[in-house]
Structures are given as structure tokens and as C-alpha cells.
C-alpha positions in Angstrom: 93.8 79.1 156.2 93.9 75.5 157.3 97.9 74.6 157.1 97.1 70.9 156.6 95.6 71.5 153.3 98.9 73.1 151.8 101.0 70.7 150.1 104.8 71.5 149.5 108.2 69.7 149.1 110.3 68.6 151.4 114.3 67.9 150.4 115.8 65.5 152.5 119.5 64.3 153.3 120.1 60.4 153.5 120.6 60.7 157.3 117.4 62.6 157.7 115.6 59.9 155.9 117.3 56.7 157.9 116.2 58.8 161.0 112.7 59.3 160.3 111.7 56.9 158.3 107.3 56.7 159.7 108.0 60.6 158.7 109.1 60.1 155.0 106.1 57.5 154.6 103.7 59.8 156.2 105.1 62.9 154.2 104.1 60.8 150.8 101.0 59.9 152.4 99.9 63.4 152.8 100.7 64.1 149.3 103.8 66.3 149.6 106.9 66.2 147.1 110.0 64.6 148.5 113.2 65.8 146.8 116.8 65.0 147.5 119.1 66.6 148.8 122.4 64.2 148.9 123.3 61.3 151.5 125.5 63.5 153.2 125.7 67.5 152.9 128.6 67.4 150.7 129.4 70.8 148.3 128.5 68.6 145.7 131.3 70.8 143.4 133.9 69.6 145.4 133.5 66.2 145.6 134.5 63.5 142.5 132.0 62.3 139.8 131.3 59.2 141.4 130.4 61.0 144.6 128.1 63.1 143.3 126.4 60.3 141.5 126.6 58.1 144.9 125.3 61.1 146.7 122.3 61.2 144.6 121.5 57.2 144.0 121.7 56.8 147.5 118.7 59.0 148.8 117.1 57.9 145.8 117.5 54.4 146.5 116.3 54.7 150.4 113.2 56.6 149.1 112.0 54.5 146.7 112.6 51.2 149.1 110.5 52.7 152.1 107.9 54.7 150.0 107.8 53.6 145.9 108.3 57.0 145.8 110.5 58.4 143.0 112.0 61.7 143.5 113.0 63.7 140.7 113.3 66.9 142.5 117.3 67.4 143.4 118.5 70.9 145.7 122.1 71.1 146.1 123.1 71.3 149.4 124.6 75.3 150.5 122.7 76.0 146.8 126.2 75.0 145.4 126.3 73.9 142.0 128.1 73.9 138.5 127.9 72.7 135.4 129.1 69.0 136.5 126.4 68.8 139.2 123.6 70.1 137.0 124.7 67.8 134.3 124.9 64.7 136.8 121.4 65.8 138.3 120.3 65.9 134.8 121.6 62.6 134.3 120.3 60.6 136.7 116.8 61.7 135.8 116.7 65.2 138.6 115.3 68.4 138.2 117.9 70.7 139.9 116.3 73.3 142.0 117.4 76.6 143.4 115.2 78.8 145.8 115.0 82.3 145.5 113.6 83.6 149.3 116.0 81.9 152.0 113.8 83.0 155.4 116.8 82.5 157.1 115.0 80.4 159.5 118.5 78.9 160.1 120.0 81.9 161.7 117.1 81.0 164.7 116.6 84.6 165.1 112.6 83.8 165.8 109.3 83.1 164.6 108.4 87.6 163.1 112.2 87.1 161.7 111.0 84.6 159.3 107.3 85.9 159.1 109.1 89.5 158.0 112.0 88.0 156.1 109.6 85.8 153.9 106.6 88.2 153.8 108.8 91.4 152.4 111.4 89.5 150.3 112.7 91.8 147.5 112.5 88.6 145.6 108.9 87.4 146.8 107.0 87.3 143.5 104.7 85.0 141.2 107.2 81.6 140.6 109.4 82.4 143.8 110.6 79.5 145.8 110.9 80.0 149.3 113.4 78.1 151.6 112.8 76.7 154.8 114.7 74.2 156.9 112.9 71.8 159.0 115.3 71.8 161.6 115.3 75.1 162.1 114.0 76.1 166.0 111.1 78.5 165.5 110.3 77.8 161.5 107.3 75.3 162.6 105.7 78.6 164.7 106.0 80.6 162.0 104.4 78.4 159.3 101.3 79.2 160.1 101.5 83.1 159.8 103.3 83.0 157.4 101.6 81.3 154.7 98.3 83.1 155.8 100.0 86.5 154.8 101.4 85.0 151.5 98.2 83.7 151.1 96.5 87.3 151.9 98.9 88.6 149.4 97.4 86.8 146.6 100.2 83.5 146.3 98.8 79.8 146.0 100.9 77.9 147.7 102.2 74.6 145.4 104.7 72.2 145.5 107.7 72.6 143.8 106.6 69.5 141.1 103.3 72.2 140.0 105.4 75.3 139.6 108.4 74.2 137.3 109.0 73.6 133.5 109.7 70.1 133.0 110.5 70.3 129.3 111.7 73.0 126.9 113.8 75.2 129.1 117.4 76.4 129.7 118.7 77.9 133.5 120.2 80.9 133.9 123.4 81.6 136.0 121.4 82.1 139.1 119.8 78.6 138.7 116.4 80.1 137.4 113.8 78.5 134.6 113.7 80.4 131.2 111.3 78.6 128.9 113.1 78.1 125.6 110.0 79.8 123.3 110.3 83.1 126.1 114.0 83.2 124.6 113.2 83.3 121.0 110.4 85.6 121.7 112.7 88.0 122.9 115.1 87.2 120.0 112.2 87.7 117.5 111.1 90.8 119.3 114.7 92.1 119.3 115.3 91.6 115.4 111.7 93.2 114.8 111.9 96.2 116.3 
């Protein structure tokens, strides 16, 4: 598999995208998603309304003067949410998005860790999104493996922007899709039988 032809999205913080700015405009160049993921790390449910709108216009902002690029992919940092952060995501125009593998990759405990972790998730299946950091120490030597097995398992590997509903959905409790006409099938199918 040649890595540079997979395209994925990358969340960044405002800091991360002051610091590496030639790496934001490259990362659009290659064709990858960018997504935010707040100016500064906050647990956006414990911060005020104007923080959390702040925390979001900011990166936004920064983006969109160095690239043209408008994100509309938002992840929460610590995967913290509630209603008030979806509804502010939602208002300021953002997808909020939730993963479903973590690799763990943050832990550092090396590059088969996250291989095994990813590879033989109890939650690795068609729609999942997997979670990697960057930063992380042995992530980028792991990459490579790893996305060959996935591939080898039968997953294309997309973007987050490809693989969710962008109209005519709800989320559930655990910050998943559900496509508004699944839910009244199931209602129909319920009253029929």
C-alpha cells in the first residue's frame, strides 16, 4: 500500500496550527480534511458559552486566513461533550465528531501496541473512526503497518468528510450517527410485526 495516497483528517489545536503553519498549508495541499479541535485543549463542558464559541472561531479563523480552508469538522478535546457543546458546534456551522478505536498511541507503549490495539479493536468495523494523535512517539512507525492490515482486512481508508451523514440524522449518547429514515424503519418494523 503506498501511505501517500491515503487521505484522512487531521484535528488541530490553535497552538498546533500557529506552530506549524507550512504543515497546515501542505496538509490542504495534499488533500486531507483539517478539523478543529479548540484554540486551547479546554473540556469544552466546563468552560462558559462564550468560550466555547471563542474556542471554536478561533481555529476556525487561523485556518481559513492561512489556507481558505473552511473546517467544518469539530472533535472535542478528551471526547468531552454535552448537549451545550454539540449545540454550539452545531451552531457555528461544525459537525461534532467522536471516534470509536482510540490506539492508544498516547500511552507511547510502541509501534505493535498500536498496530494490535487498532487491528483487533472490539469496535473496528465498517464506519469506525479510529484515533490517532500526531504527537504521539511511535504512531508515525506504525502508520504504515497499520493501515496495510486494515487494508488486508477489507477497510478503505477515507476521511472523515466521505464517511459521515451530513443531513437527516440524530447522535446517540455515545456521539454515534443514526440516519433519521434507519429510526423510522425500526419504528415501522416494530409496529408491523
Amino acid at each position: 500500500m503506498e501511505s501517500l495516497s491515503v487521505k484522512v483528517t487531521f484535528f488541530m489545536t490553535g497552538g498546533w496550527v500557529d506552530d506549524n503553519p507550512d504543515c497546515v498549508k501542505e496538509l490542504v495541499k495534499r488533500g486531507h480534511d483539517l478539523g478543529n479541535h479548540s484554540e486551547h485543549h479546554y473540556d469544552m463542558t466546563t468552560i462558559s458559552q462564550v468560550q466555547k464559541d471563542s474556542e471554536l472561531q478561533s481555529v476556525h479563523d487561523k485556518v481559513k486566513k492561512l489556507t481558505g480552508y473552511e473546517m467544518y469538522l469539530f472533535r472535542p478535546p478528551y471526547g468531552a461533550y454535552d448537549n451545550d457543546v454539540i449545540k454550539t458546534a452545531y451552531a457555528l456551522h461544525y459537525y461534532p465528531i467522536q471516534w470509536s478505536v482510540d490506539s492508544l498511541d498516547w500511552k507511547n507503549y510502541g509501534v505493535d501496541s498500536i498496530i494490535t490495539t487498532v487491528c483487533n479493536h472490539k469496535a473496528l468495523a465498517p464506519g469506525a473512526i479510529i484515533l490517532c494523535h500526531n504527537g504521539a512517539k511511535y504512531t508515525a512507525d506504525a502508520l504504515d503497518t497499520m493501515l496495510t492490515n486494515l487494508e488486508e482486512q477489507g477497510y478503505t481508508i477515507v476521511p472523515i468528510s466521505k464517511l459521515i451523514m451530513k443531513k437527516n440524522y440524530h447522535m446517540d449518547a455515545t456521539g454515534k450517527q443514526i440516519a433519521d429514515d434507519a429510526e423510522k424503519q425500526k419504528t415501522t418494523e416494530a409496529v408491523i410485526h
